[in-house]
C-alpha positions as protocol buffer text, in pm:
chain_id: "A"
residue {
  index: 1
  type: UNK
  ca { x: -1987 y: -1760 z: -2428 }
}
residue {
  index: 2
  type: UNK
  ca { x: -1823 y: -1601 z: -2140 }
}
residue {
  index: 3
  type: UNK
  ca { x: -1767 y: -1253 z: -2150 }
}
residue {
  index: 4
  type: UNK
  ca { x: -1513 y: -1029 z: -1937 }
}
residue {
  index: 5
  type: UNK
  ca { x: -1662 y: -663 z: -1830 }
}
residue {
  index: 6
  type: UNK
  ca { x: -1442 y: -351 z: -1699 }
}
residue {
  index: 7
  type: UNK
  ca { x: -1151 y: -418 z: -1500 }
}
residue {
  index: 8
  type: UNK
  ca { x: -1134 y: -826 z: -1476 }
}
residue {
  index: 9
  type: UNK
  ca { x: -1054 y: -827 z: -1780 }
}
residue {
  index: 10
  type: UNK
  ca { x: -740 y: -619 z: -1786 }
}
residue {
  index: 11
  type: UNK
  ca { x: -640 y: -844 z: -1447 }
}
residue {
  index: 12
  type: UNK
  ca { x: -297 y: -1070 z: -1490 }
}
residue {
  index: 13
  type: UNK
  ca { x: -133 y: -1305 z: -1314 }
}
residue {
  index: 14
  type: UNK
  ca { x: 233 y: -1171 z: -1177 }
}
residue {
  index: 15
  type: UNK
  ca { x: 444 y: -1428 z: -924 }
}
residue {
  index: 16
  type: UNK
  ca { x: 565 y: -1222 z: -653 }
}
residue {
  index: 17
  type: UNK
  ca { x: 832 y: -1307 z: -410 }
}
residue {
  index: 18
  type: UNK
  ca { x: 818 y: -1366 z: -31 }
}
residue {
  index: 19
  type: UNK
  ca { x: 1103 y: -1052 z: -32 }
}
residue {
  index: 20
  type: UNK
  ca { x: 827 y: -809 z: -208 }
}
residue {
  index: 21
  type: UNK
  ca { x: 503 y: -861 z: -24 }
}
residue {
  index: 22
  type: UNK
  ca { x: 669 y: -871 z: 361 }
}
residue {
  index: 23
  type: UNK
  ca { x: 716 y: -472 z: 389 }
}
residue {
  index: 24
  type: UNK
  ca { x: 279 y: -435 z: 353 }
}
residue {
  index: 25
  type: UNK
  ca { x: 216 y: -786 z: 492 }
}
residue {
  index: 26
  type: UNK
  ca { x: 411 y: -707 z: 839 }
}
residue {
  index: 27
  type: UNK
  ca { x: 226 y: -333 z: 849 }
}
residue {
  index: 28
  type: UNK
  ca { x: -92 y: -513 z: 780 }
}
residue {
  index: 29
  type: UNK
  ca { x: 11 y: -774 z: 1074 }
}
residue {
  index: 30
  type: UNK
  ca { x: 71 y: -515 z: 1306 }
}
residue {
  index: 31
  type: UNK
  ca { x: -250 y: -253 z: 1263 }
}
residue {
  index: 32
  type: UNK
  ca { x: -409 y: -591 z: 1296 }
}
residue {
  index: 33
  type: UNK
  ca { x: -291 y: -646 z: 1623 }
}
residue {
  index: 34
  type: UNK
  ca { x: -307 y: -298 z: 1764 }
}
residue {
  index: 35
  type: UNK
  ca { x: -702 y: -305 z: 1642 }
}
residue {
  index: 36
  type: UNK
  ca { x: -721 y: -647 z: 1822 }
}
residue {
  index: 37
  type: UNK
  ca { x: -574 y: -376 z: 2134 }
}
residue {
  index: 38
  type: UNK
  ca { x: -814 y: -167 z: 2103 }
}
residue {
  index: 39
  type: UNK
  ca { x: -1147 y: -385 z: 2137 }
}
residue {
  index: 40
  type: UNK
  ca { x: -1104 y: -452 z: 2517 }
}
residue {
  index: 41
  type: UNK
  ca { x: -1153 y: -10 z: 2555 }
}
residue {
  index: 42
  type: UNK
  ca { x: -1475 y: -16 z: 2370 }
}
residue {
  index: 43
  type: UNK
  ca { x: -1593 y: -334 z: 2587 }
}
residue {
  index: 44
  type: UNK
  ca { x: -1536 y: -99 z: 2884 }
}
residue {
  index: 45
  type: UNK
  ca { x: -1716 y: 198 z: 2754 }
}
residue {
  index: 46
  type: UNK
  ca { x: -1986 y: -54 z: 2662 }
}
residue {
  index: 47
  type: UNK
  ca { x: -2111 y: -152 z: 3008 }
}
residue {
  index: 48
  type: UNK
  ca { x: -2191 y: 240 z: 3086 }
}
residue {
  index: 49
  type: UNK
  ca { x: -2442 y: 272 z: 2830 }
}
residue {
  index: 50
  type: UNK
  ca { x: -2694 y: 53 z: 2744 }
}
residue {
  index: 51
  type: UNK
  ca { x: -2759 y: 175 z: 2371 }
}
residue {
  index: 52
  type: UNK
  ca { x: -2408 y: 87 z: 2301 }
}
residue {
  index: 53
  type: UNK
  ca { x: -2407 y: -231 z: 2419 }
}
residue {
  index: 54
  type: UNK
  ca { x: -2698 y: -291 z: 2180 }
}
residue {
  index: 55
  type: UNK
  ca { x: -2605 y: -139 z: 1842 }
}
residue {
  index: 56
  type: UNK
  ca { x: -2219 y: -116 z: 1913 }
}
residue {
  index: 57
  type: UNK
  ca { x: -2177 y: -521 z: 1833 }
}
residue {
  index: 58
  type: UNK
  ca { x: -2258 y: -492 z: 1428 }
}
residue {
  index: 59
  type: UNK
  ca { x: -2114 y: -84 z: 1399 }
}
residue {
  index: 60
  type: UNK
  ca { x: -1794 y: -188 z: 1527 }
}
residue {
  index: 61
  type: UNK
  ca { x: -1800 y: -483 z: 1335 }
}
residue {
  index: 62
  type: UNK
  ca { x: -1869 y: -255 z: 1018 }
}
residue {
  index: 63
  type: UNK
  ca { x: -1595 y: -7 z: 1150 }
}
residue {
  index: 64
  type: UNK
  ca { x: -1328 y: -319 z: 1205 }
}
residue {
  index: 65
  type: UNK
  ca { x: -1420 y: -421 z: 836 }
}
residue {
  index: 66
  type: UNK
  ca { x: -1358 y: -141 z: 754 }
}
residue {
  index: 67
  type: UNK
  ca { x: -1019 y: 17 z: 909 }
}
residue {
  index: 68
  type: UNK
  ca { x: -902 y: -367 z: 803 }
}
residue {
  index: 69
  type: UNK
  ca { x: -982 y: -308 z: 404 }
}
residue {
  index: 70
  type: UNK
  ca { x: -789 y: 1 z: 418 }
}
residue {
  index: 71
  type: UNK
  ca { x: -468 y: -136 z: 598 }
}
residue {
  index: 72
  type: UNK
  ca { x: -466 y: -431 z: 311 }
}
residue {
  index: 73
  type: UNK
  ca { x: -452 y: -146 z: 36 }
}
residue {
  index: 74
  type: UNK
  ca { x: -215 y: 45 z: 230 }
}
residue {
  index: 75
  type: UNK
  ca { x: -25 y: -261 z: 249 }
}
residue {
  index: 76
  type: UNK
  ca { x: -25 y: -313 z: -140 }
}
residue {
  index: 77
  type: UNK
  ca { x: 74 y: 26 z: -167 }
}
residue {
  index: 78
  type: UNK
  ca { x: 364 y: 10 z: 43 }
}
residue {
  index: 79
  type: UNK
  ca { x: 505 y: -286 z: -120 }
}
residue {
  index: 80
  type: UNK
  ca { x: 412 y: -89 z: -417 }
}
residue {
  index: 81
  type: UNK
  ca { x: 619 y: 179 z: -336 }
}
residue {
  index: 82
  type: UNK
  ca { x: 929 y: -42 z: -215 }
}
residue {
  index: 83
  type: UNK
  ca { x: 930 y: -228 z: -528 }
}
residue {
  index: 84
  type: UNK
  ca { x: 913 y: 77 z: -739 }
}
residue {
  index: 85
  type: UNK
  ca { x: 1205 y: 201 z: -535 }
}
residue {
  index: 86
  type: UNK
  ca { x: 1377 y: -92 z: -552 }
}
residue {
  index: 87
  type: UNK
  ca { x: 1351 y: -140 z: -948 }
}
residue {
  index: 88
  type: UNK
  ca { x: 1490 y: 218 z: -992 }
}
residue {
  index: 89
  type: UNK
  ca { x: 1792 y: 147 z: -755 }
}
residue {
  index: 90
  type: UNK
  ca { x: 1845 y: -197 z: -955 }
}
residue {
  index: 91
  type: UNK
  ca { x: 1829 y: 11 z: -1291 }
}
residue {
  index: 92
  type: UNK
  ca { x: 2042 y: 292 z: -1191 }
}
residue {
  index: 93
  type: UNK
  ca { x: 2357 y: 273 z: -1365 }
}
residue {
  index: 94
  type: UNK
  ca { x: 2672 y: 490 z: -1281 }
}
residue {
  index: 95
  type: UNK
  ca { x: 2609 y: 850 z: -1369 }
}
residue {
  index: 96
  type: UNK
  ca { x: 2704 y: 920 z: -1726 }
}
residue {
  index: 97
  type: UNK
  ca { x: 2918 y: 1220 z: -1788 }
}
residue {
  index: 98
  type: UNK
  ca { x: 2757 y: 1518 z: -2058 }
}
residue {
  index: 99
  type: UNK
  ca { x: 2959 y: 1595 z: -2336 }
}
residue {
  index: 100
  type: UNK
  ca { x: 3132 y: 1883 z: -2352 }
}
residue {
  index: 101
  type: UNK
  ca { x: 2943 y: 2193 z: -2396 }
}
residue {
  index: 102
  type: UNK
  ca { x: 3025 y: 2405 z: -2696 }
}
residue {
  index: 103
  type: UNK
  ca { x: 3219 y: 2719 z: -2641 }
}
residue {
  index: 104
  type: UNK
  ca { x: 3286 y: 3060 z: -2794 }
}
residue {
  index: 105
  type: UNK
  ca { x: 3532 y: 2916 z: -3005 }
}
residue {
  index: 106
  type: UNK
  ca { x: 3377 y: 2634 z: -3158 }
}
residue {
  index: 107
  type: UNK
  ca { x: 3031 y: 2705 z: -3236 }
}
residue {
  index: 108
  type: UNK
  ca { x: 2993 y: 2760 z: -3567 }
}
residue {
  index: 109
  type: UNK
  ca { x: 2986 y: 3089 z: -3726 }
}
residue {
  index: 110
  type: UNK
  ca { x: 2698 y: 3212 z: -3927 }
}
């Protein structure tokens, strides 16, 4: 009998739309890219030394891995956020006037 332990079991299933993943999906795109920039400087700085060239491969490897794990949460985050921002402006309803505050006059005596 299978059993489900810690948080797999409290995962669900929710369908998203294209419209609510493409804020974190075109950040995540784009760090991508600029990290893809970057490798061509640390090639360069490579060739001076010769201890870099050796154990740079795997640590930048490790350091690519990762900067890229942290741009997919930031990514979920920021859709996240823009789908918490967009439920409240979908929810928010014309603002509601207060009744009347009671005055001198007609609060009650006693």
């Amino acid at each position: 009998m299978p059993v489900q332990v810690g948080a797999a079991a409290e995962v669900h299933a929710v369908l998203l739309t294209v419209h609510e993943v493409l804020p974190g999906s075109v950040m995540g795109a784009i760090v991508l890219e600029a990290s893809f920039q970057v490798l061509p400087v640390f090639v360069r700085l490579a060739d001076v030394n010769v201890t870099l060239r050796v154990l740079g491969g795997p640590a930048i490897l490790l350091l690519w891995l990762y900067l890229m794990a942290n741009v997919i949460v930031l990514g979920a985050e920021l859709n996240w956020w823009s789908a918490r921002r967009r439920a409240a402006l979908l929810t928010a309803e014309e603002p509601v006037a207060l009744p009347a505050q009671p005055t001198e006059r007609s609060r009650p005596v006693g």
